[in-house]
C-alpha positions as CSV (number, residue, x, y, z in Angstrom):
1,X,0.0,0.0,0.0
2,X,1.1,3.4,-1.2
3,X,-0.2,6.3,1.6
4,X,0.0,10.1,0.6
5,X,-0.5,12.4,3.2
6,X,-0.8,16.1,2.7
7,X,1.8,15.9,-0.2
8,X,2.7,19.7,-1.6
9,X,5.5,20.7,-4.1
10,X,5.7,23.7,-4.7
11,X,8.4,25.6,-7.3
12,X,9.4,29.2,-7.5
13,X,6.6,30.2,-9.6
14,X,4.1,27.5,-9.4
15,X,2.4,25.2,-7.1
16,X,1.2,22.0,-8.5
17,X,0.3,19.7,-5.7
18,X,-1.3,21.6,-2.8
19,X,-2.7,19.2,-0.8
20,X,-2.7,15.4,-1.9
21,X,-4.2,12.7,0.3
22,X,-4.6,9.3,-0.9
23,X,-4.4,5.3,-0.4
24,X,-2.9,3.1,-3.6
25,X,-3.8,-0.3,-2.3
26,X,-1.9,-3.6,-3.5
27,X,-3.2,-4.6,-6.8
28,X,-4.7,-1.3,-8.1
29,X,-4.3,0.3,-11.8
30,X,-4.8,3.6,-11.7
31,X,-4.9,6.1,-14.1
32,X,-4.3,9.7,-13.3
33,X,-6.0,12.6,-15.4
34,X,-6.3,16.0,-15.9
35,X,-5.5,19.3,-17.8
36,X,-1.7,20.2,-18.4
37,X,-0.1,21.8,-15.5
38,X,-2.4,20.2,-12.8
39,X,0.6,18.0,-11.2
40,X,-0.1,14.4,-12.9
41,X,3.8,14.1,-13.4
42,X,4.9,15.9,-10.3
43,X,2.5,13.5,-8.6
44,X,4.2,10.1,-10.3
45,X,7.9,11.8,-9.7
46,X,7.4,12.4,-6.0
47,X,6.3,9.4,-5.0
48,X,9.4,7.6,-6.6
49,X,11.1,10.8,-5.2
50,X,12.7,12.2,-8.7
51,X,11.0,15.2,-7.1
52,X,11.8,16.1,-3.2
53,X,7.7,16.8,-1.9
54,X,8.2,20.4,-0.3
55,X,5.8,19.2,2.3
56,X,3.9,15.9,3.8
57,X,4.6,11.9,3.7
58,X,4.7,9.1,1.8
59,X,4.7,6.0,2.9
60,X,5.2,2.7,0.7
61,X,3.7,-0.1,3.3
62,X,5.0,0.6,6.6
63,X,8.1,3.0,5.3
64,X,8.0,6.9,5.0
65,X,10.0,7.2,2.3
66,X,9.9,10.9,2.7
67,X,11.7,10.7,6.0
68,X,15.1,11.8,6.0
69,X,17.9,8.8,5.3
70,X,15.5,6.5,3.3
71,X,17.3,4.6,1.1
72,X,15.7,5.2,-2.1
73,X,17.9,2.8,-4.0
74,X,16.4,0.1,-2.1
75,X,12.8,1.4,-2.6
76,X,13.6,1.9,-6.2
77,X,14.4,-1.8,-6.3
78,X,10.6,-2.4,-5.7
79,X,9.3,0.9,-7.4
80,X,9.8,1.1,-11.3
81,X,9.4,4.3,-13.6
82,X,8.8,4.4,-17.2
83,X,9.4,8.3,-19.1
84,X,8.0,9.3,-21.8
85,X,11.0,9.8,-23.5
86,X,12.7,6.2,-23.1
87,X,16.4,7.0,-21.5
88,X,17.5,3.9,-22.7
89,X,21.5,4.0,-22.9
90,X,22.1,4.4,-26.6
91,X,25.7,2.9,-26.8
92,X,24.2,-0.8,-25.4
93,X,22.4,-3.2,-27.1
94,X,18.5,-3.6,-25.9
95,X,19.5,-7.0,-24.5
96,X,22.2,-5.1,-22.5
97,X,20.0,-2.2,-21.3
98,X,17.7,-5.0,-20.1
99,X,20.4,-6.8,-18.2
100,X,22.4,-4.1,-16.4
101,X,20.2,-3.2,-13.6
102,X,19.4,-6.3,-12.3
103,X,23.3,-7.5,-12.5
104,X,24.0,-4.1,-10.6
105,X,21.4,-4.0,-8.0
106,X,19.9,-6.8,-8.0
107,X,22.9,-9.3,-8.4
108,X,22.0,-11.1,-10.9
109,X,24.6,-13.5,-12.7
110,X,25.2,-12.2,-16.6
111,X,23.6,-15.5,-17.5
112,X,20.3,-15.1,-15.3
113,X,19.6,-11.5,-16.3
114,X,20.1,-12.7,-20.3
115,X,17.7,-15.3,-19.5
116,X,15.0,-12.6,-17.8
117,X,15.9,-10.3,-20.3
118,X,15.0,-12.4,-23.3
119,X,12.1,-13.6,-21.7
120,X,11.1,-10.3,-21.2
121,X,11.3,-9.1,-25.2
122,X,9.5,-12.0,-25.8
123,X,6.8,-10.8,-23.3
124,X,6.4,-7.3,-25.1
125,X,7.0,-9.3,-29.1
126,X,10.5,-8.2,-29.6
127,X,12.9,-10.9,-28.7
128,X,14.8,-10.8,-32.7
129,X,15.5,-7.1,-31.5
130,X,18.2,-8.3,-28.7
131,X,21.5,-7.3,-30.1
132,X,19.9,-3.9,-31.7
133,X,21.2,-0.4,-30.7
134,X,17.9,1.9,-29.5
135,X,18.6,4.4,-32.6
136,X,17.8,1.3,-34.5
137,X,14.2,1.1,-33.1
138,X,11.2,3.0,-33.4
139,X,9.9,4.8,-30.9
140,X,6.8,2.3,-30.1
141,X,9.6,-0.5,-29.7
142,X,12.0,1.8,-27.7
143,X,9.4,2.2,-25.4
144,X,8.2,-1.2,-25.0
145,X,11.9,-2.1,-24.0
146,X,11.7,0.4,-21.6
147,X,8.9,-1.2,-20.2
148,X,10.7,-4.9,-20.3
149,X,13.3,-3.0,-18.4
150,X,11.4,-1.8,-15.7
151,X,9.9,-5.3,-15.4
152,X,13.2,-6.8,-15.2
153,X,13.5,-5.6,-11.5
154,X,10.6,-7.5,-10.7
155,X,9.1,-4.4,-8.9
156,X,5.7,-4.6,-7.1
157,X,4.6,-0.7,-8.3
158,X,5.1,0.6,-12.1
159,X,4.6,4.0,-12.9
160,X,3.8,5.1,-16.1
161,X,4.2,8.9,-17.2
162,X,2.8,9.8,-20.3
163,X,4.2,6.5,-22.1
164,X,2.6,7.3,-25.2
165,X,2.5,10.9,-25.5
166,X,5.8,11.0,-27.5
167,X,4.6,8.3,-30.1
168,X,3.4,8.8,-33.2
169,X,0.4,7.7,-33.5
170,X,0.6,4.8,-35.1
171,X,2.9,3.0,-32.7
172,X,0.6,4.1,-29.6
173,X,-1.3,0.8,-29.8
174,X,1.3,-1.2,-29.5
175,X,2.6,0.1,-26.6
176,X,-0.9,0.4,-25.1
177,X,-1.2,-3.7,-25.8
178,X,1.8,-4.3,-23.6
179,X,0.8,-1.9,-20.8
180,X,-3.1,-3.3,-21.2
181,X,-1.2,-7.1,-20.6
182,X,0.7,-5.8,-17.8
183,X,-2.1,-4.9,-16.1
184,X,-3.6,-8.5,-15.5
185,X,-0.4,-9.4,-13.7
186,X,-1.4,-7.8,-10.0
187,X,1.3,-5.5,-10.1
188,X,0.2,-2.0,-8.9
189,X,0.7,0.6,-11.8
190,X,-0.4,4.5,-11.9
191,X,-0.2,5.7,-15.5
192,X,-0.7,9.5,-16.8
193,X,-2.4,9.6,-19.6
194,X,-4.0,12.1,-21.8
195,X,-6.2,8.8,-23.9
196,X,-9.6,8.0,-22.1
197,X,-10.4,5.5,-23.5
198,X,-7.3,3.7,-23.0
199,X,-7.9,4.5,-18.8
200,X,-11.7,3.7,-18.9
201,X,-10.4,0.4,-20.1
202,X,-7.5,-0.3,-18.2
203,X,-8.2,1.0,-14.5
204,X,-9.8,-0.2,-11.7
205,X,-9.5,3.6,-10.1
206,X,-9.0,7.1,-11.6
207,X,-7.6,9.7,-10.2
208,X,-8.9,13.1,-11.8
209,X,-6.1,16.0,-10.7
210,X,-7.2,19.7,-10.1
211,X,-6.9,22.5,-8.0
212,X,-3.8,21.2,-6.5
213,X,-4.6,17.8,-5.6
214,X,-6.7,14.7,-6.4
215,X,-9.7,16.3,-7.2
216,X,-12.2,13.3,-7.8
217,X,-11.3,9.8,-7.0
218,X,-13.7,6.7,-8.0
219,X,-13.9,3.8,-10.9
220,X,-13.8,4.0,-14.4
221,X,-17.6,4.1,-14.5
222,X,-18.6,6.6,-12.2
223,X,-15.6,9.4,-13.6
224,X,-16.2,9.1,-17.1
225,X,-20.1,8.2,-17.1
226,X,-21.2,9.7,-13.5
227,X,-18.7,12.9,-11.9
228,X,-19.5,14.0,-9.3
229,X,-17.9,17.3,-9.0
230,X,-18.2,20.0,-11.6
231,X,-14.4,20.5,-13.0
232,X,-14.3,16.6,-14.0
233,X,-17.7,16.2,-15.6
234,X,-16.0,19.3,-17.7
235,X,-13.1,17.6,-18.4
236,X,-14.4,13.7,-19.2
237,X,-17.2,15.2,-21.8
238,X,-14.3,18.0,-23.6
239,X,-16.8,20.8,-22.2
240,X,-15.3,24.4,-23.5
241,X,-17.0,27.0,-21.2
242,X,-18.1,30.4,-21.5
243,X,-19.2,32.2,-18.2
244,X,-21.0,35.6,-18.1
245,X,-22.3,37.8,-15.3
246,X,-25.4,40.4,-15.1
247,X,-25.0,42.6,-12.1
248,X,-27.4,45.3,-12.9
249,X,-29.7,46.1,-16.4
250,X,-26.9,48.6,-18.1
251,X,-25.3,45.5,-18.9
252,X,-22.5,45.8,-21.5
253,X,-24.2,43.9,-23.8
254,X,-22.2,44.5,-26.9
255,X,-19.2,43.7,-24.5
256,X,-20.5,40.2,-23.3
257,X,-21.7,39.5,-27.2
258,X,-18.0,39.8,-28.4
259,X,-16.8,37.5,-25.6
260,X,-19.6,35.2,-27.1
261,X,-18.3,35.7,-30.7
262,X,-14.4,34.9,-29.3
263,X,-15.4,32.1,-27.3
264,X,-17.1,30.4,-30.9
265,X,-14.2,31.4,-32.9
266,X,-11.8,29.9,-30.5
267,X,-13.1,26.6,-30.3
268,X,-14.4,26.3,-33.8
269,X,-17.9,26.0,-33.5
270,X,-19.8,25.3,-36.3
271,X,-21.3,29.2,-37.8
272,X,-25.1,27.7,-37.2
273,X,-24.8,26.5,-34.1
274,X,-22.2,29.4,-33.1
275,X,-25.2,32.0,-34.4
276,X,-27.5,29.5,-32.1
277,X,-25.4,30.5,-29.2
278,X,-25.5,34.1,-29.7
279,X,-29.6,34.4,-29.8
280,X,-30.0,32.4,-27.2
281,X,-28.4,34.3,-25.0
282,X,-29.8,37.3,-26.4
283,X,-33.4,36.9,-26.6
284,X,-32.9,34.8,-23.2
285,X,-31.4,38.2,-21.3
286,X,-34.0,40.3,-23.0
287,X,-37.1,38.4,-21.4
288,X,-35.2,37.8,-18.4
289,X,-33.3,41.0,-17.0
290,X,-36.2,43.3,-17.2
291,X,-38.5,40.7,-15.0
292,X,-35.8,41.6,-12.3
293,X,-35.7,44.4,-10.1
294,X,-32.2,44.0,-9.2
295,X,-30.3,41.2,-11.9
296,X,-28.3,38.7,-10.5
297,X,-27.8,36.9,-13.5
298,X,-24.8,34.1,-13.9
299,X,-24.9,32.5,-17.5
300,X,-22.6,29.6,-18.5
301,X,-22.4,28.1,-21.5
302,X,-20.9,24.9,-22.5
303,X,-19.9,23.3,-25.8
304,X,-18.8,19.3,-26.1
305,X,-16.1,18.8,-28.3
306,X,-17.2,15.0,-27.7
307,X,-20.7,15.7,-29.6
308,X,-20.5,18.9,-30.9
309,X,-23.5,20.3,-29.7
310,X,-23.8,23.2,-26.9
311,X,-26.3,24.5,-23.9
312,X,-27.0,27.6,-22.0
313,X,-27.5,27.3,-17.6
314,X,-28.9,30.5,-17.0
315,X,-28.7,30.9,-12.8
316,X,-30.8,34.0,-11.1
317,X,-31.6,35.5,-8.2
318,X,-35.1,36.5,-7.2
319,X,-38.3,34.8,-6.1
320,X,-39.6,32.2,-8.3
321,X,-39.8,32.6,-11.9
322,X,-40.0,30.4,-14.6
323,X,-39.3,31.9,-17.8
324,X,-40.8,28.6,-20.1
325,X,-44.6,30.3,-19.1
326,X,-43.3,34.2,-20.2
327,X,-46.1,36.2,-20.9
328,X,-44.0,37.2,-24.0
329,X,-45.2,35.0,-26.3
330,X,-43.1,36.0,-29.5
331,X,-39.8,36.3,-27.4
332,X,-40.8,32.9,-25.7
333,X,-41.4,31.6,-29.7
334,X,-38.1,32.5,-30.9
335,X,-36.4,31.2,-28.1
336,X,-38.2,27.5,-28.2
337,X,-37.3,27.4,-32.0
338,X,-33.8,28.1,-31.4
339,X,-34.0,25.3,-28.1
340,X,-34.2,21.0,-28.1
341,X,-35.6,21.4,-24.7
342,X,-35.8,24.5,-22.1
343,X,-36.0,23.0,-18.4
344,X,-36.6,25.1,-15.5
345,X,-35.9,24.4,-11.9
346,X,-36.4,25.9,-8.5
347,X,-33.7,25.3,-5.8
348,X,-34.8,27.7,-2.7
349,X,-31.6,26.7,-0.9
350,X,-29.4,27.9,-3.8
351,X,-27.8,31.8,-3.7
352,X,-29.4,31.8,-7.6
353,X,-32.7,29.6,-7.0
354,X,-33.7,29.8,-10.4
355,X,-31.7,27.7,-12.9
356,X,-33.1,27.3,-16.7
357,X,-31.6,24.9,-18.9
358,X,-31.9,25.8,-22.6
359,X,-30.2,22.8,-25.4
360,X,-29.5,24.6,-28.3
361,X,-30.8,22.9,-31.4
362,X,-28.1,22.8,-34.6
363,X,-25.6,20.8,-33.3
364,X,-24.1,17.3,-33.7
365,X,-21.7,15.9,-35.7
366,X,-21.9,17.1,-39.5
367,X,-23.8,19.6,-39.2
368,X,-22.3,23.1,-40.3
């Protein structure tokens, strides 16, 4: 069992891991997500201690390997890493770069590590690449030696950074098919990876990282198909979102109308659906705002890259109102053609208790 307790790293400029808490147990796959810069690599290299945590404790059973004079050597015996980027030794053979670790640290005879080793490339389906130099490889093969060379140290935790990330994308299957295999064997792995499908089918646990630490922990099933907190269901459906505030009825609304046009243009959406976007939230304002004596107005939109189609939650303060039974029947007309469904809710409890839901119609794959 791998325990993380209130792990922090933090660099001159940045911060990546705040506050991590966590239990790995024995047998787990895990695969850790998340945007760029959120720690998923800081995370992996702390806890094989590449990177000294400025703060908390890791403990790898009943060892704190944070303490100070842990023999990491010893813990790296049992704790294998494999980069993105290979760092095999280019001036040995694979066979060799296979062999030299356990015949230095381990103390294995030249014969018994030969034997390993070969067994090994035949494990990951390149056994007639033995007496190749690594600038004779590609880079799917490089890295599935570098995986037959963690496993030569027999280690009971693997981690994975990125392992396919600098592949070209035709050799990322391949090494996926040997990391997918080495996942049956009980070892306990934590890969990064930017592929979901690859960790929805791998992982018996995903970690989702955010705001500094693991921000949603749970199976396969309920990260990708049920979040539970807001910044991963954004994340697992490719969500873009747009986020406007009305604070009072002289609105800048050619302002917030620009920042509409920017947010289309930036992430490509389709001209229909992007002039869909734009009405709704102007024929939505223009029944709501002058309803309220005082707007408090928060509007979010949020387009799927996944299915290409986008929605409108419009959140507002003020008793209840729901603006699917307007009074403004032409306004309400226009809006409804523009809409695949408009759902209103009351949540009393909530600072905003009215929430309306508005699927914008003119989306979906293929249509322009």
């Amino acid at each position: 069992m791998i325990r993380i307790e209130h792990l922090k790293k933090q660099y001159p400029n940045v911060t990546p891991l705040k506050d991590v808490n966590v239990e790995i147990h024995d047998g787990d796959v895990i695969s850790v997500i998340g945007p760029s810069g959120t720690g998923k690599s800081t995370l992996l290299r702390c806890i094989n201690q590449l990177e000294k945590p400025t703060a908390g404790k890791i403990r790898v059973d009943d060892l704190e390997i944070t303490a100070p004079g842990c023999d990491m050597n010893k813990v790296r015996q049992k704790m294998g890493m494999v980069f993105q980027s290979f760092n095999l030794f280019g001036h040995k053979t694979v066979i060799e770069n296979i062999m030299l670790a356990p015949m230095d640290l381990l103390g294995m005879s030249k014969q018994e590590a030969y034997d390993t080793g070969m067994k090994l490339l035949r494990t990951v389906g390149l056994a007639e690449k033995a007496l190749n130099y690594p600038d004779e490889l590609s880079g799917g093969q490089k890295q599935r030696i570098a995986i037959a060379r963690t496993l030569a140290m027999d280690p009971d935790v693997i981690l994975l950074d990125e392992p396919t990330s600098a592949l070209d994308p035709t050799m990322v299957g391949e090494v996926q098919a040997v990391i997918r295999d080495l996942a049956g064997t009980g070892k306990t792995m934590m890969i990064v990876t930017h592929e979901m499908n690859f960790a929805r089918a791998i992982s018996n646990r995903v970690f989702y990282m955010d705001e500094g630490g693991v921000y949603e922990d749970g199976t396969p099933e309920q990260i990708f198909d049920h979040p539970k907190r807001e910044n991963t269901r954004r994340f697992v459906r490719r969500l873009k979102v747009l986020e406007l505030h009305i604070e009072n009825r002289d609105y800048d609304f050619l302002g917030m109308a620009g920042e509409i046009e920017r947010y289309c243009s930036k992430n490509q959406i389709a001209p229909k659906l992007a002039n869909r976007v734009q009405l709704v939230f102007e024929e939505t304002t223009q029944l709501l705002v002058p309803l309220l004596k005082t707007p408090h107005i928060q509007a979010v939109c949020e387009y799927s890259e996944q299915t290409l189609g986008a929605e409108w939650m419009f959140r507002y303060a003020g008793p209840k109102m729901d603006l699917t039974r307007s009074d403004d029947e032409l306004g309400l007309t226009v809006l409804k053609g523009m809409s695949e469904s408009m759902d209103y809710a009351w949540k009393e409890a909530e600072p905003l208790p009215n929430s309306l839901h508005i699927r914008i119609s003119g989306g979906g794959k293929g249509d322009e």
